[in-house]
N, C-alpha and C positions, 0 to 999 in steps of 0.2 A: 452524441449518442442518438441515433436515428429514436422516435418516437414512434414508428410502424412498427417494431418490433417487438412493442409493449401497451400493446391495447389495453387500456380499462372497460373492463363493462360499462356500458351508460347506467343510472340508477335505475329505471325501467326497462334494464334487459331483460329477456327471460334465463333461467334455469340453465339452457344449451349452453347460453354464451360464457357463464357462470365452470358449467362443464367443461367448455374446450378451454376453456385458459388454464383450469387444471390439468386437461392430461397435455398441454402444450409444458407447463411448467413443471410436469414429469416427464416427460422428451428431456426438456433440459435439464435437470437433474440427474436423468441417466449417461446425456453427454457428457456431463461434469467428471464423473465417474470414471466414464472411457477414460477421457483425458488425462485425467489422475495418472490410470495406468498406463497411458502409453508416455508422456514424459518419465514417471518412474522408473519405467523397464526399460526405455531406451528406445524405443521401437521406432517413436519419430524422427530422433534423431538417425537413427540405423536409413531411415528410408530416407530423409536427406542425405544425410553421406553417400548411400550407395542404392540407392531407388533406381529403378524398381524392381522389387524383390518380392518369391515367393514366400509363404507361410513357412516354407521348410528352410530358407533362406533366413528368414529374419529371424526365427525362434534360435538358429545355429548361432548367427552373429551376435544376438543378443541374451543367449545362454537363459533362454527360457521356453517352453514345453511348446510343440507345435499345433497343438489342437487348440489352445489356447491364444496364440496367437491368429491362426487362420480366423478365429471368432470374431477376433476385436478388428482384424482386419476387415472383414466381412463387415461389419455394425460400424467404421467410419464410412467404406466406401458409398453404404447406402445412406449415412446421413449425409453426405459430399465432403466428409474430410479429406479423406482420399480418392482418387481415382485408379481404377481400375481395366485390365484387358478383357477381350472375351474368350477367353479359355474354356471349355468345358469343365474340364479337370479343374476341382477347388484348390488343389495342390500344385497346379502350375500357374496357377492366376497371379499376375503381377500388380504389387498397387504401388503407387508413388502419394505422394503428399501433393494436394490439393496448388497450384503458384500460390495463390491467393491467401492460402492458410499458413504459409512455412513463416514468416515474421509472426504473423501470431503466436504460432506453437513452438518455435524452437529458437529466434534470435532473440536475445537478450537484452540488445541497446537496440530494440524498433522503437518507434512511441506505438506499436501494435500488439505491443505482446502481452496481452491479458490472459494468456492462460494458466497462469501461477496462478489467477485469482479459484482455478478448480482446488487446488490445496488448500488453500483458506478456507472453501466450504466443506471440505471433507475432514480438515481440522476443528471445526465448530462442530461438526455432525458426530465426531468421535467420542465430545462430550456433552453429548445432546441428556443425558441425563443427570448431570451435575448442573447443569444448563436450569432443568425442570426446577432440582434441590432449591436450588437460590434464589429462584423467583415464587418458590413455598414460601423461603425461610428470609427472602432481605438475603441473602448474604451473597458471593459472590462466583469468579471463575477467573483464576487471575492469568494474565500471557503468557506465563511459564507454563499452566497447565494444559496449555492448547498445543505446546510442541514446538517441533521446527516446522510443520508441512506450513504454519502460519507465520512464525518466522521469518522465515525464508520466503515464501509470498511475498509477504509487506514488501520485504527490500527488494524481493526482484519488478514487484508491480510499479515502485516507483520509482527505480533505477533510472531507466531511460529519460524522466522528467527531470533528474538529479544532476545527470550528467551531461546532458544534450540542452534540452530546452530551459531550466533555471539558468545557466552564467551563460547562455549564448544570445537568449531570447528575454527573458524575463527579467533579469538583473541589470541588463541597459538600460531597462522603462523606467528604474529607479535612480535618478540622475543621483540623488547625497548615499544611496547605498552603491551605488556602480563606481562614482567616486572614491570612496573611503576604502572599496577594496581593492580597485586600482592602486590606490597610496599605500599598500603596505599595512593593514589593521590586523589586529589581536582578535579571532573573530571566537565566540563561544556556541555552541552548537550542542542547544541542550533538547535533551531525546532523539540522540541520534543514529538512534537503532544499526540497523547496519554499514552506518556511514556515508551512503552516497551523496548527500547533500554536501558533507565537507568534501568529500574528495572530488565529488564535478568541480563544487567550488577552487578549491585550491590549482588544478589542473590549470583552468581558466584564468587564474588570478595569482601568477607564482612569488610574488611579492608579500601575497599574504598568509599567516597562521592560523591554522583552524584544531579548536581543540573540541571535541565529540564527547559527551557526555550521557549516558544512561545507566538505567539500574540493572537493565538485563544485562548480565553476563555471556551471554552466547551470542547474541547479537554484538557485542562490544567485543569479541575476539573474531569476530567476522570482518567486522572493521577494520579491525586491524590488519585482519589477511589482507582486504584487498586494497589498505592500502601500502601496502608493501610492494605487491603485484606491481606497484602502478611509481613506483618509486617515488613515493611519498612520506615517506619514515620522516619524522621532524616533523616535515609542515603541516600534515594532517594525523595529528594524536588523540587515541579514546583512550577515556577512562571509564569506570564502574563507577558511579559516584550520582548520590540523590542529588538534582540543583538546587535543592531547599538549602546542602550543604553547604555550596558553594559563597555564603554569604559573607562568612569571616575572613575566609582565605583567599579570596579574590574580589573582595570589596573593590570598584572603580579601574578593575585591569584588562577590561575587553571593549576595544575600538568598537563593537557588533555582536550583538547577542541575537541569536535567530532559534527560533524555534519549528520547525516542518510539522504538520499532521500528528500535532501530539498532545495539546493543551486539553483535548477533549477527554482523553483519557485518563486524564491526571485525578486522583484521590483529592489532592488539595491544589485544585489551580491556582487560587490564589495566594499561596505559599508559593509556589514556584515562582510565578509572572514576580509577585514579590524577589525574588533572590536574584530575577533578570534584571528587574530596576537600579539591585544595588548592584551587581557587581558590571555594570556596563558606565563607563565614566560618564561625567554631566556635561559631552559634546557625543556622545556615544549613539547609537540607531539600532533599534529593536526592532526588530521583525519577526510574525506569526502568519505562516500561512495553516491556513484549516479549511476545512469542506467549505465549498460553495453553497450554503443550505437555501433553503427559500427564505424571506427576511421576517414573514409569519406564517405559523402552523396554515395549510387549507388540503382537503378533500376532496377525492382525486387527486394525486401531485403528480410531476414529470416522472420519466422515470431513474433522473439523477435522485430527487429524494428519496425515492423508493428503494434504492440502492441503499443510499445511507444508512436508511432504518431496519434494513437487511440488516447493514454490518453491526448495529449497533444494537439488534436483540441478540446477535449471534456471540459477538465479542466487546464492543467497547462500553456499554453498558455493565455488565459482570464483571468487566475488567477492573470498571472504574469503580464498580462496589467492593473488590475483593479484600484490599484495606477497610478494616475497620474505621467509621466517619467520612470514608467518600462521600464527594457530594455527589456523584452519579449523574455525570455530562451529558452521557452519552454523545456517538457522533453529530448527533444535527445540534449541535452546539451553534444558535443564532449569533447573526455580529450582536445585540445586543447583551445577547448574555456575555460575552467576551468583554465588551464595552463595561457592562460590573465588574466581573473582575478584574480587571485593569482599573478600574478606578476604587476598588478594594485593595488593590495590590500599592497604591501608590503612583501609577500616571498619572496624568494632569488629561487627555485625550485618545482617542483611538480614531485613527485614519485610516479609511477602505481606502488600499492604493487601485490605480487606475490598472488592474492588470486585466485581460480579458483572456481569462478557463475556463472552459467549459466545466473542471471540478472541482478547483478549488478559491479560494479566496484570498488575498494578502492584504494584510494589516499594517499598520504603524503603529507603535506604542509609546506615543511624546511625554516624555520625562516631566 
């Protein structure tokens, strides 16, 4: 993540500088929004499939008003999403999608495609007033109430890392995990939202079983679409199911217990990590990947943490209050803090593996 693109004022800036980072950070806020709508309506994908097209072209194809369209058309071209002809006529003017932008905006398996992450903030800004309540009252804004626009985000923003770079790139660097799943392992896969972590995995590793585990319901029948898609019935199965449960009924029955971008948001981490320990046998390997955070709090940060602490007033913070007793993670969940709960949970140590993310982080959790 380039750092020119996120300037901080110096502590003796003046006023101006103060000034333009706000109306820069309403620029892109307003992008955000475009975006929104033009993945929702189709419009990007219209002009990938069949670009370049006029206003009166795309509103047909995409059974939506043309004056409307002409607008949003008009407000990418001039932010450079799109390019454009020189027509006089606003109504014969052709725009196509930007080379440079089309993985971003509309393929799904790039590692470029961050533009789901606009639904995420248009999802948090929807309940920007329950948002306020909870941080009067302590209390919270749980995942369900945020919808699918966030949903759907999550699993589309980390899809591409799921399927592509986790079992091609990053699970090799783990010789006793790359091993274990090469041989055939029982693997658990808890919090696993819309699946892609078992199903890259499994694709990669057809020898072995992966069973998905989370509390949200919609995200766990998503899973399951896609991995049907991918003809995976059998070896990559979700359940609805808290992992705290999981402790009687599958006490010492998974080769691999892994957990993706989820410990943070957890009400009772250490209940969870707890129910990983038991139900993962005593030759078994635990794995937690989570954000890359910095390793202590400092002022000014990159603007990877700045992100984090983005997502974390926005959603995983509330999230993680909305139970009653959350401990209240929030995203920048340090290795240390992890390193207590795991050794509240029952580890014996916690291992930074050697992975090298620019986001995120991977753990060991030695029995």
């Amino acid at each position: 993540m380039s750092t020119d693109l996120f300037e901080t004022p110096s502590a003796d800036a003046e006023p101006a500088a103060f000034a333009d980072r706000l109306l820069a950070a309403t620029l892109g806020g307003m992008d955000l929004v475009a975006i929104h709508l033009g993945r929702n309506l189709g419009w990007y994908q219209a002009l990938v499939d069949d670009g370049p097209l006029t206003s009166v072209e795309l509103a047909a194809r995409t059974g939506t008003h043309e004056r409307y369209a002409r607008e949003w058309l008009e407000q990418q071209a001039v932010g450079g999403w799109l390019l454009a002809d020189d027509a006089a006529d606003a109504t014969e003017r052709r725009y196509q999608v930007a080379a440079g932008a089309v993985p971003v905006l509309t393929d799904p398996d790039s590692a470029l495609h961050v533009a789901p992450v606009a639904g995420f903030v248009i999802a948090a800004c929807r309940r920007i007033d329950d948002l306020a309540a909870a941080s009067r009252s302590g209390g919270g804004v749980s995942w369900s109430q945020f919808g699918d626009d966030a949903r759907t985000a999550q699993g589309a923003l980390n899809r591409p890392l799921f399927l592509d770079e986790l079992p091609q790139q990053i699970v090799p660097t783990i010789p006793e995990l790359h091993t274990a799943l090469q041989g055939g392992a029982r693997v658990a896969d808890i919090g696993a939202g819309e699946g892609w972590s078992s199903i890259g995995l499994a694709s990669a590793f057809p020898t072995s079983t992966f069973e998905g585990f989370d509390v949200d319901e919609p995200s766990v029948a998503a899973a399951r679409r896609h991995a049907a898609d991918r003809g995976l019935d059998g070896r990559a199965t979700f359940s609805v199911v808290d992992a705290a449960d999981l402790r009687e009924s599958h006490a010492g029955a998974f080769d691999v217990v892994m957990a993706y971008e989820c410990v943070h948001d957890m009400p009772d981490p250490v209940g969870v990590l707890a129910a990983m320990r038991t139900i993962v046998h005593d030759d078994g390997y635990v794995l937690v990947m989570d954000e890359r955070t910095a390793e202590s709090f400092a002022a000014p940060a990159d603007p990877v943490e700045r992100l984090l602490y983005g997502y974390s007033i926005v959603c995983c913070l509330p999230d993680g209050l909305s139970t009653p007793g959350g401990v209240g993670t929030g995203t920048v969940m340090r290795p240390d803090v992890l390193a207590g709960y795991a050794e509240s949970a029952g580890f014996s140590r916690v291992e930074v593996l050697p992975v090298d993310h620019e986001m995120f982080r991977f753990y060991r959790l030695h029995l």
